[in-house]
MIDOSE-1310 file (N, C-alpha, C; in nm, 2 decimals, decimal comma, always signed):
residues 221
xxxx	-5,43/+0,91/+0,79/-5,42/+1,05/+0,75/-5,33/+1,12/+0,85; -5,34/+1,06/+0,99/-5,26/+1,15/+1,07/-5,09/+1,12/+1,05; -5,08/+0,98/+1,02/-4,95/+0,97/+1,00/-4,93/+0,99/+0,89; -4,99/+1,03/+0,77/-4,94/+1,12/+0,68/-4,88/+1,29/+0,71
xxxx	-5,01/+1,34/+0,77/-4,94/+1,46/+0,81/-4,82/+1,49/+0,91; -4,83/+1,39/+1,04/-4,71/+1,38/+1,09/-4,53/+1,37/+0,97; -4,55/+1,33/+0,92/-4,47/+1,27/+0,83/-4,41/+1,36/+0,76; -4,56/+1,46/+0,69/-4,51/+1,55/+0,62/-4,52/+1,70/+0,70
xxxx	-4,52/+1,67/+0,82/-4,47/+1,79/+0,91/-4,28/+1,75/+0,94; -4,26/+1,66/+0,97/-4,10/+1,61/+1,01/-4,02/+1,65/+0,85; -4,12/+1,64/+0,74/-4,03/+1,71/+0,59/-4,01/+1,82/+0,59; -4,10/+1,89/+0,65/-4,08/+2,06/+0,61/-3,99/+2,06/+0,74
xxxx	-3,99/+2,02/+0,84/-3,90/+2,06/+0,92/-3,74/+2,03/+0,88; -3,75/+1,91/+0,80/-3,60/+1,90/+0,77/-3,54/+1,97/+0,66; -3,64/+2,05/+0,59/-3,65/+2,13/+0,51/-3,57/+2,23/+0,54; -3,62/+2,31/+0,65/-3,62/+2,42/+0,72/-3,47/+2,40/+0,75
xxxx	-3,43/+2,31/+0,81/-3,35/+2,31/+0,94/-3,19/+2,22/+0,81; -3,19/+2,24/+0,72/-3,12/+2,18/+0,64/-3,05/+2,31/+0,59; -3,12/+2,43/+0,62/-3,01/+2,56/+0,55/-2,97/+2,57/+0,67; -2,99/+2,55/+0,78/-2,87/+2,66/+0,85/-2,79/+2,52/+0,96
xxxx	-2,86/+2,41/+0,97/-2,81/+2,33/+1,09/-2,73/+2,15/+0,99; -2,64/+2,16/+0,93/-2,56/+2,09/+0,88/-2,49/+1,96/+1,00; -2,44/+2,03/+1,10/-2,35/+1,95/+1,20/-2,36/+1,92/+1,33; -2,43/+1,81/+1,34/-2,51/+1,84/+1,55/-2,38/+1,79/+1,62
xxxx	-2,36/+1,82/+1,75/-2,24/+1,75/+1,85/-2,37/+1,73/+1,97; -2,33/+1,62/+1,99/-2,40/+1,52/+2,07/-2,33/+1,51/+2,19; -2,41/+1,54/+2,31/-2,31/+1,49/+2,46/-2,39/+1,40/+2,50; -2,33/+1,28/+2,56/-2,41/+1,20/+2,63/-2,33/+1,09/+2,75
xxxx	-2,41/+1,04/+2,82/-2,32/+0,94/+2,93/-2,23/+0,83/+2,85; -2,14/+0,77/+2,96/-2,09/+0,63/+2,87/-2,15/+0,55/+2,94; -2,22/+0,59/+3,07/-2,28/+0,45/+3,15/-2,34/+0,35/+3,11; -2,34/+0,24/+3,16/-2,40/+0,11/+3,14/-2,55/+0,06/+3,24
xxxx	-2,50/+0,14/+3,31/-2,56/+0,15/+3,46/-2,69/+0,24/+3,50; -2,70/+0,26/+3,37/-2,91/+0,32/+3,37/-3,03/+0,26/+3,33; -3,16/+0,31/+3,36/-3,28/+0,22/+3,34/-3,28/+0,22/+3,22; -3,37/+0,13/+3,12/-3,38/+0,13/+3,04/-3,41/+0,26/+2,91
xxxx	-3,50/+0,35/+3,01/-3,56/+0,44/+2,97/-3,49/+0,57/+2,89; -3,32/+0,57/+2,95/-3,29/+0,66/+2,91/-3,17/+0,61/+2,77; -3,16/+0,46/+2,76/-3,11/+0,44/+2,66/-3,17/+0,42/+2,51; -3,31/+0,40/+2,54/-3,47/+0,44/+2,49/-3,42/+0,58/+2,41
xxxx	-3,41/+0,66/+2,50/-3,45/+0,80/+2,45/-3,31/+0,83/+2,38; -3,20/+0,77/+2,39/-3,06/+0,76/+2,31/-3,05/+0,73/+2,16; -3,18/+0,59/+2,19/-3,17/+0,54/+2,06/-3,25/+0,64/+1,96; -3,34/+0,68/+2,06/-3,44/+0,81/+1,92/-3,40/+0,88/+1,86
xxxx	-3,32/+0,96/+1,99/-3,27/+1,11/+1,95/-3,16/+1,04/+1,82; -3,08/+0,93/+1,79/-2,98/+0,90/+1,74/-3,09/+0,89/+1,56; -3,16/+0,83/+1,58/-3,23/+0,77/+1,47/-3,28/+0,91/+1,42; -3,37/+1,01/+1,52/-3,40/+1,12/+1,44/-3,32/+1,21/+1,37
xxxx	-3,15/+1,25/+1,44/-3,10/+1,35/+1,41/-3,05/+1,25/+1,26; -2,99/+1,13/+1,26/-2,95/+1,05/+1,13/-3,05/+1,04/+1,02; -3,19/+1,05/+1,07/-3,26/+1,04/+0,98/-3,31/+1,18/+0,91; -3,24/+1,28/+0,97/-3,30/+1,44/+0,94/-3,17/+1,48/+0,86
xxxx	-3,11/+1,40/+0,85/-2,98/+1,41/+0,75/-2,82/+1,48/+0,81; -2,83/+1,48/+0,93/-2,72/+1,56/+1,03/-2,62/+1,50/+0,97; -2,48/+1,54/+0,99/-2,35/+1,46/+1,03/-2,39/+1,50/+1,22; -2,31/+1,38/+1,26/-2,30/+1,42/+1,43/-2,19/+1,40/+1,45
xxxx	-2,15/+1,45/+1,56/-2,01/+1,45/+1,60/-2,01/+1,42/+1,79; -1,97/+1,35/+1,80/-2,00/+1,27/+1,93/-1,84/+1,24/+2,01; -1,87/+1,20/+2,13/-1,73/+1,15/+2,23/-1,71/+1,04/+2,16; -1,69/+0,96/+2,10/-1,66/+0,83/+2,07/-1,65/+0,73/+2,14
xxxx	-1,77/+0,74/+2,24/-1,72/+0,57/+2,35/-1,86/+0,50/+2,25; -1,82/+0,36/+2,27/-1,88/+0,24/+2,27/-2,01/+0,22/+2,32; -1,96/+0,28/+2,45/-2,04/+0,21/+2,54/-2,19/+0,33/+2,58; -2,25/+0,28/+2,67/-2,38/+0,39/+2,74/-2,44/+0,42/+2,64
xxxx	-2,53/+0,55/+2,67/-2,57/+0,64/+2,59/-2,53/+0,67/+2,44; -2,37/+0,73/+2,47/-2,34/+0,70/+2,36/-2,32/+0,63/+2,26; -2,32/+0,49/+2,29/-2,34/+0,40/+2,18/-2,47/+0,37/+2,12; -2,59/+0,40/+2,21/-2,72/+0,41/+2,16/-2,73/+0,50/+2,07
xxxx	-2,69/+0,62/+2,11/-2,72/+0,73/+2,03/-2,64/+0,67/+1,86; -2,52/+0,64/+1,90/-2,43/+0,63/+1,76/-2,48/+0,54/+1,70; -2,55/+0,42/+1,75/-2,56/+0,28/+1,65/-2,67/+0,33/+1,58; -2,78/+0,46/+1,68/-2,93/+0,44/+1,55/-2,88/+0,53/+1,47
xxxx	-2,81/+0,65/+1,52/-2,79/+0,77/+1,42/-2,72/+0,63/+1,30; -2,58/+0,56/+1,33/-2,57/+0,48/+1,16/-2,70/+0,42/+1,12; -2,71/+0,36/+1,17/-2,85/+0,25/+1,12/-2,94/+0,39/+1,02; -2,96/+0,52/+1,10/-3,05/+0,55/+1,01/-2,97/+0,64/+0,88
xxxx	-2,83/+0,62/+0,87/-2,76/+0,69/+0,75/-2,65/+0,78/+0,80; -2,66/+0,83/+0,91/-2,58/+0,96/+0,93/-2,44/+0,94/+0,94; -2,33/+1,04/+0,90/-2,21/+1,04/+0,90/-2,18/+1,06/+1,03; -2,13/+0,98/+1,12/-2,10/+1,00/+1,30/-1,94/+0,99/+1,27
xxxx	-1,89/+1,13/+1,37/-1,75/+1,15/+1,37/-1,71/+1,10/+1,52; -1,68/+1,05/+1,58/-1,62/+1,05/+1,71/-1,50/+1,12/+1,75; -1,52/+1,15/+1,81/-1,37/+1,22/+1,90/-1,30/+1,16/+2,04; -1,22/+1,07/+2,06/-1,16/+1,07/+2,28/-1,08/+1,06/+2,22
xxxx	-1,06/+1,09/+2,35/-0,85/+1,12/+2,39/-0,83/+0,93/+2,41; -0,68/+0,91/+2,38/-0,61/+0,80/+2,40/-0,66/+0,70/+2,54; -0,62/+0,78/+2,61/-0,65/+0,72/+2,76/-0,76/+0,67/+2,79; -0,86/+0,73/+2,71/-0,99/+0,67/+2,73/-1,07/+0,56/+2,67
xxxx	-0,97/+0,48/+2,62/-1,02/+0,39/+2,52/-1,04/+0,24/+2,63; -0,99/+0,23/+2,75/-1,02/+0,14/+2,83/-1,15/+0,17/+2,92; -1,23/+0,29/+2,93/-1,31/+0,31/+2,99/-1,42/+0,34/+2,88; -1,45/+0,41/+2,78/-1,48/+0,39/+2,74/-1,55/+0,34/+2,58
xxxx	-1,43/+0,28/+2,57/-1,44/+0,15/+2,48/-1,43/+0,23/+2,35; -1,38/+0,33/+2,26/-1,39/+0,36/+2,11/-1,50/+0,30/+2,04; -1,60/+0,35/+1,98/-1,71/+0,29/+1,90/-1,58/+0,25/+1,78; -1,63/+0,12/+1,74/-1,56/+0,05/+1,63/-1,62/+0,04/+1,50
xxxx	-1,78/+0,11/+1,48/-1,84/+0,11/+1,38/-1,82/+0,26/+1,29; -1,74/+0,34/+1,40/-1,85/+0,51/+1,32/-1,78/+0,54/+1,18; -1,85/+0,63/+1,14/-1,76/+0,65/+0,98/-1,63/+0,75/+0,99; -1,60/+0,79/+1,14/-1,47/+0,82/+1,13/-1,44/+0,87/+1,27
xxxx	-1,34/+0,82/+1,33/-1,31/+0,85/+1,47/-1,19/+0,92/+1,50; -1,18/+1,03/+1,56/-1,06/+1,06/+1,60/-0,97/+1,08/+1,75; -0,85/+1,03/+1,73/-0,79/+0,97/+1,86/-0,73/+1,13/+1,90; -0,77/+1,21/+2,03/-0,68/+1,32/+2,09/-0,60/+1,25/+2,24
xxxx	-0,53/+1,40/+2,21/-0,45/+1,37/+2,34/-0,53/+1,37/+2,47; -0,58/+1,51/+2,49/-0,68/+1,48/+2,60/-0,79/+1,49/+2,59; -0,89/+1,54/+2,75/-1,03/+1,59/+2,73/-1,05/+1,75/+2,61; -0,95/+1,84/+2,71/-0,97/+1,97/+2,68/-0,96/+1,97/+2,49
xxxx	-0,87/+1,88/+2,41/-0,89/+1,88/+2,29/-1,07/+1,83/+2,23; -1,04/+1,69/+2,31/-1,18/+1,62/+2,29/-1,28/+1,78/+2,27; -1,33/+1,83/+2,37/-1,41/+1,94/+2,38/-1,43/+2,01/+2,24; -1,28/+2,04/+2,25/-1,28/+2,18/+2,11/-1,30/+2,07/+2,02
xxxx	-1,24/+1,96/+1,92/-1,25/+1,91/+1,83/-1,41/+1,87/+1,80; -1,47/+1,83/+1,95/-1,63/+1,84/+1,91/-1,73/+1,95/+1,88; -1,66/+2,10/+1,88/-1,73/+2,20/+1,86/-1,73/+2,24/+1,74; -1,63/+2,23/+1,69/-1,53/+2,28/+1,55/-1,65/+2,22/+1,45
xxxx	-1,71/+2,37/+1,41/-1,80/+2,35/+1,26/-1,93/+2,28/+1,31; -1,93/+2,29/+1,44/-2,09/+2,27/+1,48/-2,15/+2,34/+1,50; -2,31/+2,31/+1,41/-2,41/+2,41/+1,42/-2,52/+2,45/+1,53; -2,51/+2,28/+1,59/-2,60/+2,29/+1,73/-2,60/+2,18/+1,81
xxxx	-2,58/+2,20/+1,95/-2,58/+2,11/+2,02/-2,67/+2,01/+2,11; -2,70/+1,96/+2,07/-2,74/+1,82/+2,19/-2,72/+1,79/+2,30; -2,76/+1,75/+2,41/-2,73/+1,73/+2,48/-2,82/+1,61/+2,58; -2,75/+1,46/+2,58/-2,82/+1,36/+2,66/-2,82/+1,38/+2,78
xxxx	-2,91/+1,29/+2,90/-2,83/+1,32/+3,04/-2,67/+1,26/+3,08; -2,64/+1,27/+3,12/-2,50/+1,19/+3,15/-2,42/+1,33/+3,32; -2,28/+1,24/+3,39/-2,25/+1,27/+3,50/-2,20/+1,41/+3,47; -2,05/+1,45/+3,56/-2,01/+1,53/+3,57/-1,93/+1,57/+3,40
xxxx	-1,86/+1,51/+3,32/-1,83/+1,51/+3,23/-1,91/+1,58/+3,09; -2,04/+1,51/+3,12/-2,15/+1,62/+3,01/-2,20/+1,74/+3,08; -2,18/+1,76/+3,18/-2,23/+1,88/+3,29/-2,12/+2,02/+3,23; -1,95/+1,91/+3,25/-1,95/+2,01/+3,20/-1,90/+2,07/+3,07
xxxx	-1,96/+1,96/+2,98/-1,93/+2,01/+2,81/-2,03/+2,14/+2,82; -2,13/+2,07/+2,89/-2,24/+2,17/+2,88/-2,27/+2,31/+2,89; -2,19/+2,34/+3,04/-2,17/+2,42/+3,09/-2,06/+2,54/+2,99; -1,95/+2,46/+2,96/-1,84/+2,48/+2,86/-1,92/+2,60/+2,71
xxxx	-2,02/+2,53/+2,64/-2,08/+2,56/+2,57/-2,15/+2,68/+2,56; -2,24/+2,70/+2,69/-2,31/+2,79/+2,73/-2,23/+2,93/+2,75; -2,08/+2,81/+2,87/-2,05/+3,02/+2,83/-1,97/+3,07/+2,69; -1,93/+2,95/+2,62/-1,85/+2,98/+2,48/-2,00/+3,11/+2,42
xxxx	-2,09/+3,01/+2,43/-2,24/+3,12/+2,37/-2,30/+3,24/+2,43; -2,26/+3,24/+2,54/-2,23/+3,37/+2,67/-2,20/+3,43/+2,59; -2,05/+3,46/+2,57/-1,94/+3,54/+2,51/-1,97/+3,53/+2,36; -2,03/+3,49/+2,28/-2,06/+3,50/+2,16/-1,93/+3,43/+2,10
xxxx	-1,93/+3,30/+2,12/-1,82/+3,24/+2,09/-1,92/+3,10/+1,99; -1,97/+3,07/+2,04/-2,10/+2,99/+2,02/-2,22/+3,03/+2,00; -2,28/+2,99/+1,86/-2,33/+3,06/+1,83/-2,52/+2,99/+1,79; -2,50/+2,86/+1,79/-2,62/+2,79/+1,76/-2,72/+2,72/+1,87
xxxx	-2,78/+2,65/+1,83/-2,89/+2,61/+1,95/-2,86/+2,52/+2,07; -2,86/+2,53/+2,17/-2,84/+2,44/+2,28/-2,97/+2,33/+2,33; -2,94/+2,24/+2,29/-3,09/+2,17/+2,35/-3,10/+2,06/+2,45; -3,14/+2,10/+2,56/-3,13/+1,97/+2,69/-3,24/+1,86/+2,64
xxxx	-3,22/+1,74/+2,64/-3,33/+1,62/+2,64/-3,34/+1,56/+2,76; -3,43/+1,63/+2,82/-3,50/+1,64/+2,95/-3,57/+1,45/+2,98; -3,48/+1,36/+2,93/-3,54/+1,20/+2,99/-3,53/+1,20/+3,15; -3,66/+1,17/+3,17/-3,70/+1,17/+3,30/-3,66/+1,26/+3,44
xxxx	-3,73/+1,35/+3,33/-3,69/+1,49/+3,46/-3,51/+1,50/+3,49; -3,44/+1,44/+3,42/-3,27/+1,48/+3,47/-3,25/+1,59/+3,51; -3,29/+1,71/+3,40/-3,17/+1,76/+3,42/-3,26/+1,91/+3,50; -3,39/+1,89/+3,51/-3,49/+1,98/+3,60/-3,37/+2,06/+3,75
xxxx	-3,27/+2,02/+3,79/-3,26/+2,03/+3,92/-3,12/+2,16/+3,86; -3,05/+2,10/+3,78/-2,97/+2,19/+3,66/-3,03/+2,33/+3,62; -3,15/+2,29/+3,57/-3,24/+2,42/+3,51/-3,23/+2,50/+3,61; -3,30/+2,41/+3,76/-3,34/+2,53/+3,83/-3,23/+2,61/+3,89
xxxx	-3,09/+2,55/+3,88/-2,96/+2,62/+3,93/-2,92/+2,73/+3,81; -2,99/+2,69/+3,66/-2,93/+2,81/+3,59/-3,06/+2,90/+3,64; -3,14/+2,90/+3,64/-3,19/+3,00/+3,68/-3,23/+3,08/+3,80; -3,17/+2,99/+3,91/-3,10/+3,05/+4,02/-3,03/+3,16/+3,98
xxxx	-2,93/+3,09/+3,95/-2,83/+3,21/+3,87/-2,86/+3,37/+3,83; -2,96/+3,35/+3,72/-3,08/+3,43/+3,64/-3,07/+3,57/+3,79; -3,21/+3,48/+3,85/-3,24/+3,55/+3,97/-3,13/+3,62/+4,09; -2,99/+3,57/+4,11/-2,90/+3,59/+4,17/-2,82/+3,70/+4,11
xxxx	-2,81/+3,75/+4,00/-2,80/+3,83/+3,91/-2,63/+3,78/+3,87; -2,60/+3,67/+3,88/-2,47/+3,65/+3,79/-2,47/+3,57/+3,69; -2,63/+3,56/+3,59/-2,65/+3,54/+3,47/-2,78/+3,69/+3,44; -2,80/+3,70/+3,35/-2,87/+3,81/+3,31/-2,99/+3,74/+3,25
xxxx	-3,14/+3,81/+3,24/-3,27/+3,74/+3,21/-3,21/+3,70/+3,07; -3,13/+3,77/+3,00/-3,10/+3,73/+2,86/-3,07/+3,56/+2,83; -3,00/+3,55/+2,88/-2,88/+3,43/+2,90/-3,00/+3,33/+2,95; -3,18/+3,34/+2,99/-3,22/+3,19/+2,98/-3,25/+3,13/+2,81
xxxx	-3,22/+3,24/+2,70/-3,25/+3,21/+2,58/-3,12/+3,13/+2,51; -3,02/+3,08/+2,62/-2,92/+3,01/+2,58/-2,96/+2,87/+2,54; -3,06/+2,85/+2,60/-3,09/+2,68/+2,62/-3,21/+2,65/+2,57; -3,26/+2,53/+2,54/-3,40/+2,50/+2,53/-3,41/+2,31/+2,62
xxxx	-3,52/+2,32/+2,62/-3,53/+2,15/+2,72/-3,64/+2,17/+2,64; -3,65/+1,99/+2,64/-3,73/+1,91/+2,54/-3,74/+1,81/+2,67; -3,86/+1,69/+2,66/-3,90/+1,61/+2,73/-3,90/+1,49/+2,67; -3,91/+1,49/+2,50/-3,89/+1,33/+2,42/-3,79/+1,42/+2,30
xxxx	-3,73/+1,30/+2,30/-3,62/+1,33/+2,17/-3,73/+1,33/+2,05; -3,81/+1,34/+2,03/-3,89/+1,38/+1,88/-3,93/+1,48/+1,91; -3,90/+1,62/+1,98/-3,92/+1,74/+1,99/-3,77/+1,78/+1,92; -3,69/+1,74/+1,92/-3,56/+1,78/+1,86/-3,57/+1,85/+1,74
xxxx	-3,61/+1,81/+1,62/-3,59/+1,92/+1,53/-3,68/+2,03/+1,55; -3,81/+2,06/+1,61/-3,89/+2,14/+1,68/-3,79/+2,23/+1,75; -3,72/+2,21/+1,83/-3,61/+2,31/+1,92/-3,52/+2,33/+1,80; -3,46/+2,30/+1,73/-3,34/+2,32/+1,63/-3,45/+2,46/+1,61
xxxx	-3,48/+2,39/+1,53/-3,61/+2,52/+1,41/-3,61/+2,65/+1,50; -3,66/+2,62/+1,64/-3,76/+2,72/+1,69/-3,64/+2,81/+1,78; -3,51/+2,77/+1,77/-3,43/+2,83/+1,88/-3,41/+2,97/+1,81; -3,40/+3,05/+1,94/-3,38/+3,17/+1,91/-3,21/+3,19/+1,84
xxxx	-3,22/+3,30/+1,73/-3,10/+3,35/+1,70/-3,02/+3,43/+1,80; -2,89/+3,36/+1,80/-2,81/+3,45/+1,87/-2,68/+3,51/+1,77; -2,61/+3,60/+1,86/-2,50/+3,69/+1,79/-2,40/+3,68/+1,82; -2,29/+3,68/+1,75/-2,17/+3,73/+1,77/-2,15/+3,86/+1,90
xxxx	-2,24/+3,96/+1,90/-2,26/+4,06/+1,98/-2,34/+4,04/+2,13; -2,33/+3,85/+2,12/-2,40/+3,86/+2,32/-2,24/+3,87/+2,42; -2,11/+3,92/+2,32/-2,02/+3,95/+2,49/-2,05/+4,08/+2,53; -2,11/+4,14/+2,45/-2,16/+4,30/+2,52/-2,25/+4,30/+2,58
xxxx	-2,30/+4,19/+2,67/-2,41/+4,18/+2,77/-2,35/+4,03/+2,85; -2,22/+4,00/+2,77/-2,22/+3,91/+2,88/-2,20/+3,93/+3,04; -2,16/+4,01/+3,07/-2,16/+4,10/+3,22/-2,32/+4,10/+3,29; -2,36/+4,07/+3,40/-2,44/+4,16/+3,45/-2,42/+4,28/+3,51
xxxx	-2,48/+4,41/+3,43/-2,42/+4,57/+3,47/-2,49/+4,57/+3,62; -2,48/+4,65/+3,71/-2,47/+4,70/+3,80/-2,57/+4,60/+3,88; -2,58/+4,68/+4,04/-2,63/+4,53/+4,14/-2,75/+4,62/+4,21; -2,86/+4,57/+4,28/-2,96/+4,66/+4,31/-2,90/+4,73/+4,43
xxxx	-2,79/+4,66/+4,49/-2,73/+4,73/+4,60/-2,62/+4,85/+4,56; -2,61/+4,85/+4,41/-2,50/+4,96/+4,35/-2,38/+4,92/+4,35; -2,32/+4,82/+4,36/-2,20/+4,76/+4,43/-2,11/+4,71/+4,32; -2,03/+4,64/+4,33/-1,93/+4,58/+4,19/-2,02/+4,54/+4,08
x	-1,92/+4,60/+3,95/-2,01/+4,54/+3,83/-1,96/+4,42/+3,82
């Protein structure tokens, strides 16, 4: 009985999440060089967003994370786009399976071509490179440039040390209390369509608060 209702809780959610979230972009590491645990949680998140009917749109390596993530998203049906620049096909390897890969010139394309007609983003742990898609994203959604859900998949406390610097920030006043409804963190990739569903709506109208106005000391806005 319970895995019936499970079951038919994950339906109404793909229900739900089927009018407005069409196209997820996936960041994730290329490493080889992690515990088990976090390629674990690659393979899920891949299997759930493929099996919740996504197209994804991903870096296109082979290898790490990302290939976890890509081989269950096909295995469970989904249309995976890849995107790397040229250069990068020695490091990290071009997936050779996806249903459609595209070769750029550099990163800064890579970036945009992964955003283009995406509804919401993902985000695995990985180094400085997904730090700063991530980063990238946030303030595109700052500025109301971006406009859909941000979701960290918090495998094994990663990205806790991250959080606590955005919200440093928060309290430092060169992000505003607004701007923590940028993000959401999840702890297992089966909370994923749960954050889709539940993230707050944002506007075209958050660059009119992208500023923080005045300082308690009165000083530069």
């Amino acid at each position: 009985m319970q895995v019936f209702i499970l079951q038919y809780v994950v339906e109404m959610q793909k229900q739900k999440l089927s009018a407005n979230v069409h196209r997820v972009t996936v960041y994730a590491s290329s490493s080889n060089a992690l515990v088990d645990s976090y390629y674990d949680a690659a393979s899920r998140l891949g299997s759930i967003l493929g099996g919740a009917g996504f197209d994804i749109v991903y870096g296109g390596g082979g290898v790490g994370l990302m290939r976890a993530m890509a081989d269950n998203a096909l295995a469970a049906g989904a249309h995976v786009h890849g995107v790397i620049p040229g250069f990068l096909n020695t490091v990290e390897h071009a997936h050779k399976n996806l249903s459609q890969l595209e070769v750029v010139h550099d990163m800064r394309e890579r970036k945009h071509r992964m955003l283009v007609d995406s509804d919401a983003v993902v985000s695995l742990p990985g180094g400085s490179g997904t730090c700063e898609e991530v980063f990238e994203v946030l303030t595109l959604k700052r500025l109301g440039r971006f406009l859909g859900p941000v979701v960290l998949v918090n495998t094994n406390h990663y990205f806790d040390r991250l959080i606590d610097f955005l919200e440093h920030s928060v309290s430092e006043r060169f992000m505003s209390p607004l701007h923590l409804e940028m993000w959401s963190v999840i702890d297992q990739p089966e909370q994923v369509l749960d954050a889709l569903l539940s993230a707050k709506a944002w506007s075209s109208d958050a660059f009119k608060f992208a500023a923080v106005a005045g300082t308690p000391s009165g000083g530069y806005r």
